[in-house]
C-alpha positions as CSV (number, residue, x, y, z in Angstrom):
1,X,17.9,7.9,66.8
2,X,20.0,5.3,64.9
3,X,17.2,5.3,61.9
4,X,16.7,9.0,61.8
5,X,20.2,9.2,61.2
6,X,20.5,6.7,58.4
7,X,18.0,8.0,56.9
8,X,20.0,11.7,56.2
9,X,22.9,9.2,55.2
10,X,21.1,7.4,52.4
11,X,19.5,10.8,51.0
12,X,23.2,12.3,50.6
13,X,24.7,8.7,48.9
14,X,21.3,9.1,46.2
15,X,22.6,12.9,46.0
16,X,25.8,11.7,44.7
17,X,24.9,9.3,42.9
18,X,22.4,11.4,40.7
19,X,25.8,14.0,40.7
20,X,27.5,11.4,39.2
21,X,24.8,10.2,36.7
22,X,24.9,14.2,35.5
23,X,28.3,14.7,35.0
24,X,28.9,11.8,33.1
25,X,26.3,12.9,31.0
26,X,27.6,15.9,30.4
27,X,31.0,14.3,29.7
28,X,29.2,12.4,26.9
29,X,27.6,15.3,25.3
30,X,30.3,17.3,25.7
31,X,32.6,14.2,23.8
32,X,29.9,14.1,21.2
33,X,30.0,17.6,20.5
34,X,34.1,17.8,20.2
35,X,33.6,14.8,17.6
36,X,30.6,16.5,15.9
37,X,33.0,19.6,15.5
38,X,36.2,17.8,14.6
39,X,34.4,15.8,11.8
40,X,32.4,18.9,10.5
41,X,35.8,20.8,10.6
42,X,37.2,17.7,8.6
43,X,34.5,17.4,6.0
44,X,33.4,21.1,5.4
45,X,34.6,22.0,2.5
46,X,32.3,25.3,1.5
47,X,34.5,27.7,3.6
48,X,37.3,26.9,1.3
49,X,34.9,26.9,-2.2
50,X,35.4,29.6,-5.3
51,X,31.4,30.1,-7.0
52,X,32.3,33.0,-9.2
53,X,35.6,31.2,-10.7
54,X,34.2,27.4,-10.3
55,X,31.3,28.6,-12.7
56,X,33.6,30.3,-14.7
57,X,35.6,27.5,-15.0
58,X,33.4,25.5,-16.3
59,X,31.3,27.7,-18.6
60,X,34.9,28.2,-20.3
61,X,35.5,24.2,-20.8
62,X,32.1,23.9,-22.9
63,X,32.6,25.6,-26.0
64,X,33.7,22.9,-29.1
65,X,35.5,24.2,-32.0
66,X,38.6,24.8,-33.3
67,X,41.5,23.1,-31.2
68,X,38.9,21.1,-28.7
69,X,37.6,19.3,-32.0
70,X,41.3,18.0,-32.8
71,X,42.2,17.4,-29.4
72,X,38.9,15.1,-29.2
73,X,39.4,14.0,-33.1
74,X,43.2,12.8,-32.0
75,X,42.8,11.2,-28.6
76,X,39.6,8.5,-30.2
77,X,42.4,7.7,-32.7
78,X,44.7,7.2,-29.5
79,X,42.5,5.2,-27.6
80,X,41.0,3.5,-30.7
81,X,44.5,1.8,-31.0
82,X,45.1,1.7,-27.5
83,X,42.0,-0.4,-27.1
84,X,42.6,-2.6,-30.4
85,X,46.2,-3.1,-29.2
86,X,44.9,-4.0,-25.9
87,X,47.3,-1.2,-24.3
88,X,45.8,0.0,-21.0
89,X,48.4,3.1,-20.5
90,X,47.6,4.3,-24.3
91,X,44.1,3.9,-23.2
92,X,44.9,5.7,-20.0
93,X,46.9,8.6,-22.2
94,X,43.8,8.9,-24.6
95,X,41.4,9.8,-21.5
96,X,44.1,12.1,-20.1
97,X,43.9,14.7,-23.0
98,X,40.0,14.0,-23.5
99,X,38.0,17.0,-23.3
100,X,34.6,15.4,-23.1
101,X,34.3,15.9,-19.2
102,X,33.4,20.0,-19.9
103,X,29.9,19.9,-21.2
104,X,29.2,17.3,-19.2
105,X,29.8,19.4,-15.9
106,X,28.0,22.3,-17.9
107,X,24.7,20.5,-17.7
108,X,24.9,19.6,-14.2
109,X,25.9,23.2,-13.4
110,X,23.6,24.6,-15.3
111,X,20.4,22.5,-13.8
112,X,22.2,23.2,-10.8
113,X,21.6,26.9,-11.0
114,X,18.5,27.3,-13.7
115,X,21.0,28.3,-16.3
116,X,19.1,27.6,-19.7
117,X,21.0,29.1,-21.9
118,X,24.3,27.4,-20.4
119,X,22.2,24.0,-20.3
120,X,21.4,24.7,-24.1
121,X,24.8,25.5,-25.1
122,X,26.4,22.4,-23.2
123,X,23.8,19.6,-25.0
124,X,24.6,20.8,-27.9
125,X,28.6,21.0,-27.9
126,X,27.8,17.6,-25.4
127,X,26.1,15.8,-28.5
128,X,28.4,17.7,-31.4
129,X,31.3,16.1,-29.1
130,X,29.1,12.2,-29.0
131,X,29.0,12.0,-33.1
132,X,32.2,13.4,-33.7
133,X,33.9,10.8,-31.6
134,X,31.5,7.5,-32.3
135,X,32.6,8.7,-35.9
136,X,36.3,8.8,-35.9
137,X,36.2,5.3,-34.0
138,X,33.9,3.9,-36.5
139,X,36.0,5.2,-39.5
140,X,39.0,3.7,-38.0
141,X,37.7,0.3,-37.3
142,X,36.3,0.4,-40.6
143,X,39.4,1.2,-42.3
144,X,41.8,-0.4,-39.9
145,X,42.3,-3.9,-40.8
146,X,42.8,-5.8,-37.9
147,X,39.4,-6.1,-35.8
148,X,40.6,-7.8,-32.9
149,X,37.9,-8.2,-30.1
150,X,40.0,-7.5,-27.8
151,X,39.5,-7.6,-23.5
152,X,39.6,-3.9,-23.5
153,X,37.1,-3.5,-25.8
154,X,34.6,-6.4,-24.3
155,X,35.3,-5.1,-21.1
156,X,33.0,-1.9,-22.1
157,X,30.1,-3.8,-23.3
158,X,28.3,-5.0,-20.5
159,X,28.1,-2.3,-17.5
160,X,26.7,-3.0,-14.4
161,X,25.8,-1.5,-10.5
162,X,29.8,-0.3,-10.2
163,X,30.3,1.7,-13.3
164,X,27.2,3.5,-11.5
165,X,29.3,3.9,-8.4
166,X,32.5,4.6,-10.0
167,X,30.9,7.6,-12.3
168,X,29.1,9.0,-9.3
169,X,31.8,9.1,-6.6
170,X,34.3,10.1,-9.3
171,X,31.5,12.8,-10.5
172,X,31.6,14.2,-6.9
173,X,35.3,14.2,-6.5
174,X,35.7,15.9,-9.7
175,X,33.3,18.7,-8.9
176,X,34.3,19.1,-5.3
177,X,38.0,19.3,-6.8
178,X,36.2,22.3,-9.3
179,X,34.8,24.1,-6.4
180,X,38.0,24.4,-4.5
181,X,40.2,27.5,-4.6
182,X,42.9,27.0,-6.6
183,X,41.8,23.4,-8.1
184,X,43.4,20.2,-7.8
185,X,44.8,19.3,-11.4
186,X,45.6,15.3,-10.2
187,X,41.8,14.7,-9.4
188,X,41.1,16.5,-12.4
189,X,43.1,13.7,-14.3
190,X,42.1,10.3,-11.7
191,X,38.6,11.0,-12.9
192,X,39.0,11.1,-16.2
193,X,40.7,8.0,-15.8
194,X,38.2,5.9,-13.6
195,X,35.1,7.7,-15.3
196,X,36.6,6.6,-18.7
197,X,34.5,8.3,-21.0
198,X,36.6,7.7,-24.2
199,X,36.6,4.0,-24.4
200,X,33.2,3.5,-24.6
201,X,32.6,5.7,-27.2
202,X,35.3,4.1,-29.0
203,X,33.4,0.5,-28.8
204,X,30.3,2.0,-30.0
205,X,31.9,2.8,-33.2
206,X,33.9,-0.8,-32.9
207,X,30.1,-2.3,-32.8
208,X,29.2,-0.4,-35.4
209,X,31.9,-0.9,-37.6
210,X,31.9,-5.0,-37.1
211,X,28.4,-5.0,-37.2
212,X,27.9,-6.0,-34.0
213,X,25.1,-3.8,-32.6
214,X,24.8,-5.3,-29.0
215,X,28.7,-4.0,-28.8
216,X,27.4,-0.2,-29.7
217,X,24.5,-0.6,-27.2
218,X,26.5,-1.9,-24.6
219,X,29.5,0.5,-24.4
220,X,26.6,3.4,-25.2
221,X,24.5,2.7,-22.0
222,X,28.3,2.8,-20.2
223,X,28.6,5.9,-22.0
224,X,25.1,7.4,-20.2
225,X,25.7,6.0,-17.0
226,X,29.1,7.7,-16.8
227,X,27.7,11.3,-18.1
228,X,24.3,11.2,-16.4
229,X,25.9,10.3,-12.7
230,X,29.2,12.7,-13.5
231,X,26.3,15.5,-14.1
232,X,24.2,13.7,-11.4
233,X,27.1,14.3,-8.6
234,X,27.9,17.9,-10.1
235,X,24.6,18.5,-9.4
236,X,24.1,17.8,-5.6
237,X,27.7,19.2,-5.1
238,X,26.4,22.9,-6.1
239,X,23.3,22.3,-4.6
240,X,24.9,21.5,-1.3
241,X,27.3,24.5,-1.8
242,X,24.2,26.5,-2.5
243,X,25.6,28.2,-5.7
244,X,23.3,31.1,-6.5
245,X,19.9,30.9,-8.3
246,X,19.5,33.3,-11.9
247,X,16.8,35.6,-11.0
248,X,14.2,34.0,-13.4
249,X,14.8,31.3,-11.9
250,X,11.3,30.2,-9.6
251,X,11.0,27.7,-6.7
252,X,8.0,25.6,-8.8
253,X,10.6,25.5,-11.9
254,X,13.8,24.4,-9.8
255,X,11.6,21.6,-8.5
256,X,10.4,20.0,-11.2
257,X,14.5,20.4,-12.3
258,X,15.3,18.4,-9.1
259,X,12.9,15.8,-10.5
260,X,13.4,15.4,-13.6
261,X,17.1,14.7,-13.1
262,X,15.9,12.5,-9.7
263,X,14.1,10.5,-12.4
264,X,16.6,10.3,-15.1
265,X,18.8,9.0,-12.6
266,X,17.0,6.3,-10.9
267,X,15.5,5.2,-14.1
268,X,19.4,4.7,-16.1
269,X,20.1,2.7,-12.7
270,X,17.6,0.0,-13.0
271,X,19.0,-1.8,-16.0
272,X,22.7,-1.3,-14.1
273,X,21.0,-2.9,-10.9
274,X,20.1,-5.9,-13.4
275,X,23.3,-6.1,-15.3
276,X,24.8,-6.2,-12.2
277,X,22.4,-8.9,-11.0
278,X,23.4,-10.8,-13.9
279,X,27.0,-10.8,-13.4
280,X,26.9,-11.5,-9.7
281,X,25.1,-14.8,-10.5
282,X,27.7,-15.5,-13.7
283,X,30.6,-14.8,-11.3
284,X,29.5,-17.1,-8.4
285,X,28.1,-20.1,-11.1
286,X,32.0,-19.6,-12.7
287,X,33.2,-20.0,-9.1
288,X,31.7,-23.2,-8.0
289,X,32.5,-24.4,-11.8
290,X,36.0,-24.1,-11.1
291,X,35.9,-25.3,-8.0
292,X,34.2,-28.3,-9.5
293,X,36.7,-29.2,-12.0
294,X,39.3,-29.0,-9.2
295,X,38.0,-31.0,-6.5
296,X,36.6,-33.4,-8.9
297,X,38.3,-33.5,-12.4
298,X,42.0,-32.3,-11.4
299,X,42.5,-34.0,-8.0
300,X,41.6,-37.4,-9.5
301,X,44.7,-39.2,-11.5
302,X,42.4,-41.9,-13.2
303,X,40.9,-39.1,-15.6
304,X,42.0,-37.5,-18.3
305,X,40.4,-34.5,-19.1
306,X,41.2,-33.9,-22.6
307,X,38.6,-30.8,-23.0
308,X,35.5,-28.8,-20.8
309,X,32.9,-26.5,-22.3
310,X,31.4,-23.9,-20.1
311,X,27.8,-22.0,-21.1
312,X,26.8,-19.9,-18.6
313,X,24.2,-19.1,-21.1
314,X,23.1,-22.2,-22.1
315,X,23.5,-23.5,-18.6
316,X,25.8,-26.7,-19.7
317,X,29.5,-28.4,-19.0
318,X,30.5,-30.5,-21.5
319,X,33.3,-32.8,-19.9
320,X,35.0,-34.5,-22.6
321,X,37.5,-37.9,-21.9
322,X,40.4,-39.4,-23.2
323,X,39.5,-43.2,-22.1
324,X,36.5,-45.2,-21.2
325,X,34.5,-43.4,-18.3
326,X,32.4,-45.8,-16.4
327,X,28.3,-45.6,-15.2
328,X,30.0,-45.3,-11.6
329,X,32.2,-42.8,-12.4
330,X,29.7,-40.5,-14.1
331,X,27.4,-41.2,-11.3
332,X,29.4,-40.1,-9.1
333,X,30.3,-37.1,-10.4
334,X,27.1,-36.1,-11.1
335,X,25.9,-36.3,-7.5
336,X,29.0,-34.2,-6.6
337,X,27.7,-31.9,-9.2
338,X,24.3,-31.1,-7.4
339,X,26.9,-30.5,-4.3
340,X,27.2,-27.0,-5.8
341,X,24.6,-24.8,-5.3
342,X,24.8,-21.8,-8.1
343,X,25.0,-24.9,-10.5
344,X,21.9,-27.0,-9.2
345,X,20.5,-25.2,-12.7
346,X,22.7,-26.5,-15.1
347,X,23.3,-29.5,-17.0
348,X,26.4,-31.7,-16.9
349,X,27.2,-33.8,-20.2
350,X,30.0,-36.7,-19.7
351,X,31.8,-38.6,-22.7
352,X,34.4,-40.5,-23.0
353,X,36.7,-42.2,-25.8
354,X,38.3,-45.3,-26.0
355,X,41.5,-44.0,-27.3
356,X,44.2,-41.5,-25.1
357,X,45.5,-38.6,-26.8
358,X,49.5,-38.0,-26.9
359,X,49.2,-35.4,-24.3
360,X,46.9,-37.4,-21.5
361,X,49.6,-40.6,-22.0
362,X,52.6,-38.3,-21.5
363,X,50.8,-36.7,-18.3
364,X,50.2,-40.6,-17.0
365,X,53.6,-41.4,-18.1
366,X,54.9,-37.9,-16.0
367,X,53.2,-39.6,-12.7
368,X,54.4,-43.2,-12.9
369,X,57.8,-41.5,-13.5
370,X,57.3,-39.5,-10.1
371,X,56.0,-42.4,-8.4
372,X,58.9,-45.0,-9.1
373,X,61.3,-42.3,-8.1
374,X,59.6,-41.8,-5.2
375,X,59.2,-45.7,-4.3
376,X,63.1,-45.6,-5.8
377,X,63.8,-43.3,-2.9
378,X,62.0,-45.3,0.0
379,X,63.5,-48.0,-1.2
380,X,67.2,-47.2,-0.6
381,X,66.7,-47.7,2.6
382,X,66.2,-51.5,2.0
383,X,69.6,-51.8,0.1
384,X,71.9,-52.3,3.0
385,X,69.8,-54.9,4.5
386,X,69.6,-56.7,1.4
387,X,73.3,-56.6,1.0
388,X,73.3,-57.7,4.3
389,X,70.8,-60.6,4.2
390,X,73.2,-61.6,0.8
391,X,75.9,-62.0,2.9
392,X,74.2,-64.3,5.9
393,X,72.8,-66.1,3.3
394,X,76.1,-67.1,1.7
395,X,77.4,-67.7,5.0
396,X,74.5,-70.1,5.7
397,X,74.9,-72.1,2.5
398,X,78.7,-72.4,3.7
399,X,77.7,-74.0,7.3
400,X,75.0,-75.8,5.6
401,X,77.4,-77.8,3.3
402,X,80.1,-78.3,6.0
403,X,76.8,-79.7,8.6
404,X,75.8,-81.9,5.5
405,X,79.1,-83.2,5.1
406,X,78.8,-83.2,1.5
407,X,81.4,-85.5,-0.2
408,X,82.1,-84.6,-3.7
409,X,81.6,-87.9,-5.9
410,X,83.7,-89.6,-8.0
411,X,84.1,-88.1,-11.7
412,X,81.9,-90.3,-13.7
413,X,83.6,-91.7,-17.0
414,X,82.0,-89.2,-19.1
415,X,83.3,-90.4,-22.0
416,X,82.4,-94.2,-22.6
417,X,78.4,-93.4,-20.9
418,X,78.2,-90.6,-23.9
419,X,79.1,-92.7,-26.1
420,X,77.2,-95.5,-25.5
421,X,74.4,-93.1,-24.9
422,X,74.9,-91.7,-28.9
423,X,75.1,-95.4,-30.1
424,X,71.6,-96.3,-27.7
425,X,69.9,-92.7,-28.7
426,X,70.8,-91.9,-31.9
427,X,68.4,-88.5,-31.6
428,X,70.5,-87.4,-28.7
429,X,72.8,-84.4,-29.5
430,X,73.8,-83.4,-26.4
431,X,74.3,-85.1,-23.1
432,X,74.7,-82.8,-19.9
433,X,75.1,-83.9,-16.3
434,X,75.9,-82.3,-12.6
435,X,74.9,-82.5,-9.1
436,X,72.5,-79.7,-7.3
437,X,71.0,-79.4,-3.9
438,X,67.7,-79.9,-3.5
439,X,65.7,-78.7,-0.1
440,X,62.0,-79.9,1.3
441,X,62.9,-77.6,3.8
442,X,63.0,-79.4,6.1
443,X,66.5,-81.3,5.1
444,X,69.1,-80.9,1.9
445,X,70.0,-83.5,-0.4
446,X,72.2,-83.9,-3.3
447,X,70.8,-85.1,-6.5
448,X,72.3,-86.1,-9.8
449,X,70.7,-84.4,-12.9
450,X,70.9,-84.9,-16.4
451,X,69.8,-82.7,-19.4
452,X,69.9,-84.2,-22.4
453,X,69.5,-82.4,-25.7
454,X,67.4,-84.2,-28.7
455,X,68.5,-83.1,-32.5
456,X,64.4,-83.1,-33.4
457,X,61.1,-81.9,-31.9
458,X,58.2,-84.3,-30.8
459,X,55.2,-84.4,-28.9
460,X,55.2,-83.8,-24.8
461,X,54.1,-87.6,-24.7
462,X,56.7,-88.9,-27.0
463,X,59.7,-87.0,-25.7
464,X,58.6,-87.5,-22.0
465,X,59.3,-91.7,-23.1
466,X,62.6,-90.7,-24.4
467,X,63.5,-89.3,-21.5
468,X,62.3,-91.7,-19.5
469,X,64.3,-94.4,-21.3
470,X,67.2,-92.2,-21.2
471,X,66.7,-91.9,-17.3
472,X,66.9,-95.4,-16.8
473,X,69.8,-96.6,-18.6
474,X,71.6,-94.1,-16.8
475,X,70.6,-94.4,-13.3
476,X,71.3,-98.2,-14.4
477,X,75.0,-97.1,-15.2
478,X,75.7,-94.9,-12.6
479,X,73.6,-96.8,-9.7
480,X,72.1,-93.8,-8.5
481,X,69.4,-94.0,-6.2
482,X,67.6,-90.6,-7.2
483,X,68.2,-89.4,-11.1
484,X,66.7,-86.0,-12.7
485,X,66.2,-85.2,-16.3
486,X,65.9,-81.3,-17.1
């Protein structure tokens, strides 16, 4: 009886478990779901999009003539100067009244919905629009006088990976911002800023006009990146919104369009992918290099850098010396050299000079300053006791004399043992004489000294007889025990 009824028990705990196992699954689902909603609610944007006056829109923003030209014609001039004055917000102001960004959105419209006759128009006003404004940036380069490479202006010759990603996204927010009802003017204007169609166009005549061709290619391929992704984005956006298809329009020919433009896209990418590539491997070779010439150059006082020549290209750094620089010291930083790995390719050149430059002695001069006033400062602390041990010192000498029992001597008759010393040395000029204390440390005695002072000059031999002489006739005198001469 006992296991017949544990048995019904264990078959109604399994029940509930498997009850439990269900409705947490259905919790889950039902939790996915509500997100799946929220975040389709959140990102769905076709409930709130405008075909008929998107398309209109941008059909109306195509056409080039008449005030468009001059708009265009004006802001290259602005950001011609803006970009040889270095500006960023005349830059910035020229992009603002560009109106380059309409055929571009024409073509990807017009791919977008098999429009040929819109994609005709918009290449055309698109390339009118490329010469006019390479043009009036060449013609005032040419004419302007000052032709200052400036940052700005370099900054557009080399584009990489993220100008990809910058015209893309910005592409998409631009044309989403298109498609909404009642559009969004400040997107309109951010991506005509971060796109920044008008400042490469402005370097390509800037390259041209200085003759320096790799400029003009550079800032041109930055100049198709930006149009091909903007068109690109504008593009997907309308296909995703599925704007309607012209009749003529057939599902063969609107393939081969998705191709063609698949193709055109991925095949401007690969040289951005290696120009990207390229300035990865600059940026982390100029990393460790300055991290070099701080942990090595910098951080050790006993050089004196006086100049450092950095090739990427050429895959050298020249580190020139004010002072000697020893086998030692260039072998050892050469081995912290190979330390860094994005270097391990280049070449590191040493030299030194024998002579300091003005500028590497004041910098030396600068430290030993800092360093006596900082030994200056730990060394007031030592004043009081030195005062101190002064004092005690003095006070010692006192007890000294009084334990000594020093008796001061009688005055010696100066005058008759200088003369007699004139008449016996008739070389002496002077005659000096006193009484110190003198200490083997171990006692302290009183000695009698002399210092005589001879008219004329003679060998160490010679004088040391006179002296000697001298010595004797006046210990004689005196009957000292113990006679100096100084």
């Amino acid at each position: 009886m006992a296991e017949n009824t544990q048995e019904p028990n264990d078959q109604i705990q399994d029940k509930k478990v498997e009850e439990h196992k269900e409705a947490v699954k259905k919790d889950a689902k039902g939790l996915f779901k509500s997100a799946a909603s929220f975040l389709k609610g959140l990102l769905d944007f076709r409930h709130d999009t405008d075909r008929d006056s998107t398309i209109e829109l941008i059909k109306a923003d195509i056409p080039f003539k008449g005030a468009t030209a001059w708009i265009l014609i004006c802001s290259i001039f602005i950001a011609s100067i803006g970009l040889n004055a270095n500006s960023i917000p005349v830059v910035i102001g020229a992009m603002l009244i560009s109106p380059l960004m309409g055929p571009i959105l024409g073509m990807g419209m017009s791919i977008a919905v098999n429009d040929i006759d819109t994609l005709k128009k918009s290449l055309i006003n698109f390339g009118v629009m490329v010469v006019l404004s390479v043009f009036t940036a060449w013609l005032f380069f040419f004419l302007f006088p000052l032709k200052v490479e400036s940052s700005e202006l370099l900054a557009r010759t080399k584009p990489d990976i993220r100008d990809v990603l910058i015209a893309f996204f910005g592409g998409l927010a631009l044309i989403i911002a298109r498609t909404k009802k009642g559009t969004i003017a400040s997107v309109i204007f951010g991506v005509a800023i971060a796109t920044a169609l008008m400042p490469p166009l402005c370097t390509v005549g800037f390259g041209l006009a200085i003759g320096k061709y790799e400029y003009a290619l550079g800032a041109m391929y930055l100049f198709t990146i930006n149009t091909i992704f903007i068109a690109l984005a504008t593009f997907i956006v309308l296909k995703l919104l599925k704007f309607p298809m012209l009749r003529y329009a057939n599902s063969a020919k609107r393939k081969r369009t998705a191709r063609i433009a698949s193709f055109v896209a991925l095949l401007v990418m690969v040289p951005a992918f290696y120009t990207f590539w390229i300035t990865l491997n600059e940026s982390q070779a100029l990393g460790d290099y300055e991290r070099f010439m701080v942990q090595n150059i910098e951080s050790n006082e006993s050089l004196y850098l006086r100049k450092d020549i950095y090739s990427y290209d050429n895959k050298t750094l020249k580190l020139f010396f004010d002072g000697e620089i020893s086998e030692a010291t260039i072998s050892a930083l050469q081995n912290e050299f190979l330390r860094y790995p994005e270097l391990s390719d280049f070449t590191l050149s040493i030299r030194g000079n024998k002579a300091r430059g003005i500028e590497q002695i004041s910098k030396a001069n600068d430290r030993y300053i800092v360093e006596l006033n900082r030994l200056e400062t730990e060394n007031e602390a030592l004043l009081d006791k030195v005062e101190d041990l002064k004092i005690r010192l003095a006070l010692m000498e006192t007890q000294l004399t009084e334990a000594q029992k020093i008796v001061p001597v009688d005055i010696l008759p100066y005058n008759n043992i200088a003369k007699d010393a004139k008449i016996r040395f008739p070389d002496l000029s002077e005659l000096g004489y006193g009484e110190v204390l003198q200490s083997n440390f171990r006692k302290v005695d009183t000695v009698k000294v002399i210092f005589p002072q001879w008219k004329f000059q003679v060998s160490d031999s010679l004088n040391d007889v006179r002296n000697k002489d001298l010595r004797q006739w006046i210990t004689g005198e005196l009957k000292a025990d113990t006679l100096l001469v100084k």
